[in-house]
C-alpha positions as CSV (number, residue, x, y, z in Angstrom):
1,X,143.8,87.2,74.7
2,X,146.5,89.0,72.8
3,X,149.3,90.5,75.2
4,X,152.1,92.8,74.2
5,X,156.0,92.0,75.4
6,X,157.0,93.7,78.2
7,X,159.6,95.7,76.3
8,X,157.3,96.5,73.5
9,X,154.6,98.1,75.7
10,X,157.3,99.8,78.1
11,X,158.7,101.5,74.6
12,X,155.3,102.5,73.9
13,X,154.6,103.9,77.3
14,X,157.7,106.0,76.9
15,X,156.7,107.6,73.3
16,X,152.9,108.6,74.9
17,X,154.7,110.8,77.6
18,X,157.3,112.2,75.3
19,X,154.6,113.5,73.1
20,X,153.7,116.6,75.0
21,X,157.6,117.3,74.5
22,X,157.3,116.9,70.9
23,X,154.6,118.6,70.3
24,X,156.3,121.7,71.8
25,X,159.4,121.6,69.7
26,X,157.3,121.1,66.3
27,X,156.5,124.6,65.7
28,X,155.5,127.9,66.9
29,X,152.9,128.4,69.7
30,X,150.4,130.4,66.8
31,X,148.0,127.7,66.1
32,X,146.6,128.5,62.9
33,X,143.8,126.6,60.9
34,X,144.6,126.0,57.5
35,X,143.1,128.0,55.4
36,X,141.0,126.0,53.3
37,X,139.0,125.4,56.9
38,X,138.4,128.7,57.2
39,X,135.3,129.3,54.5
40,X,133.4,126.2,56.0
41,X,129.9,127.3,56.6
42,X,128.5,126.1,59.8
43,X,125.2,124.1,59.6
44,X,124.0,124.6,62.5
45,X,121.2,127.5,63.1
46,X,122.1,130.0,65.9
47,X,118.8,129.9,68.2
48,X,118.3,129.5,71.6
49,X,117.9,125.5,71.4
50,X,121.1,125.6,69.7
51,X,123.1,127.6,72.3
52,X,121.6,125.9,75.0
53,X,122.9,122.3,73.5
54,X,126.2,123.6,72.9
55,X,126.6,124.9,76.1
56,X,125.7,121.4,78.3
57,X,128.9,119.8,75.5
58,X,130.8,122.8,76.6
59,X,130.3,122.3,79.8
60,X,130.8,118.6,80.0
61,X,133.7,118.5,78.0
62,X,135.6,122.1,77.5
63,X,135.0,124.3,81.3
64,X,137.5,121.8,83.0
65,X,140.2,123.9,80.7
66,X,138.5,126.6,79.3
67,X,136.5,127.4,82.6
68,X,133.1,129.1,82.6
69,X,133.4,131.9,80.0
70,X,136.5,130.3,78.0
71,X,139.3,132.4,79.5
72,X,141.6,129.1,80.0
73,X,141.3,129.3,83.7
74,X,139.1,126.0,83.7
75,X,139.7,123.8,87.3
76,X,141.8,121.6,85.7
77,X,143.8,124.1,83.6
78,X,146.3,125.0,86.2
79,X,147.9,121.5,86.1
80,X,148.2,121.6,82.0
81,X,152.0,122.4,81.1
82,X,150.2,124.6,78.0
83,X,147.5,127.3,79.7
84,X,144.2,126.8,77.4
85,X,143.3,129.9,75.4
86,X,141.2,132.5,76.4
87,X,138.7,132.0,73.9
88,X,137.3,135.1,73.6
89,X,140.7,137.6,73.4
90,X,141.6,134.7,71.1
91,X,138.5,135.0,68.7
92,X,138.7,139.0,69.0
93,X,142.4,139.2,68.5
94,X,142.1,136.5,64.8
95,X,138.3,137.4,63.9
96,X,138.7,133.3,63.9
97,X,135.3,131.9,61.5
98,X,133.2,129.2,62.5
99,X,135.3,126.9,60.1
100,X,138.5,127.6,61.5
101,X,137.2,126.9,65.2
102,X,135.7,123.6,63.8
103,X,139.0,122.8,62.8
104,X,140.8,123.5,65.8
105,X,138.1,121.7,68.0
106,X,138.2,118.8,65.6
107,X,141.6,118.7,64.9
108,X,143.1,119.5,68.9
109,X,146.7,120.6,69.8
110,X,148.4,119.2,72.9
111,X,147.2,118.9,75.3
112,X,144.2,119.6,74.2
113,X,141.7,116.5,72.8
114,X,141.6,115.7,69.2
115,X,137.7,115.8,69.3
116,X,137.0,114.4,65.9
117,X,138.2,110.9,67.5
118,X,135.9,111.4,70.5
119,X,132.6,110.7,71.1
120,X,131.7,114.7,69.9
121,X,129.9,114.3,67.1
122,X,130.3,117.1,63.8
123,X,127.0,118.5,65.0
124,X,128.0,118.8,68.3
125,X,131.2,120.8,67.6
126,X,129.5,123.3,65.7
127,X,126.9,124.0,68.5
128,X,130.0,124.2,71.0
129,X,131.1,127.1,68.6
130,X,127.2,128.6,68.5
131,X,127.8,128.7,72.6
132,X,131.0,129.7,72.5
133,X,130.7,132.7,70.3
134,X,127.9,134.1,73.1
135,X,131.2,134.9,75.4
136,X,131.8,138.2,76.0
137,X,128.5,139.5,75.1
């Protein structure tokens, strides 16, 4: 078995919690996606199967932060230094497409999880956004 030195893994341990710190210096707080993410079509039909499958994702994985109807006030959200987004002002406010929430979801932005690197697969995002566009309705 392979084992790091000591002082090797104790540098590394103290880059992973300056990261959130970093994060926040490296630009505004308008997360954007870029725009040639915007036009991407979304594959997946909007029916009621659809929904339902990308609300069960949702709720495993986004209504700890998000909460219930996306307004960032999740369980867990009160403990994040950055409050979540209320997804639908968010969505209202930007007229955000399909492509651009792909991007963010897949992409992530302190603290929230890069998703593209998780076990959420590209199908699985895009029915997230078929759920998520049902807020507010």
């Amino acid at each position: 078995m392979f084992q790091l030195p000591v002082s090797f893994a104790k540098s590394l341990i103290a880059l992973v919690l300056t990261l959130p710190s970093i994060s926040a210096l490296a630009g505004p707080q308008d997360w954007r996606a870029p725009a040639s993410a915007a036009n991407r079509p979304n594959p997946v039909p909007v029916n009621t199967k659809m929904i339902a499958l990308g609300k069960k994702i949702y709720v495993d994985n986004c209504l700890g932060c998000h909460g219930p109807q996306g307004r960032g006030d999740g369980p867990t959200a009160a403990a994040l230094e950055k409050k979540p987004a209320d997804l639908p002002k968010r969505i209202k406010e930007t007229g955000e497409k399909d492509g651009e929430l792909f991007w963010k979801i897949s992409e992530g932005h302190a603290p929230m999880v890069r998703w593209k690197v998780t076990p959420m697969s590209e199908a699985q995002r895009w029915e997230v956004i078929n759920y998520i566009r049902t807020f507010g309705k």
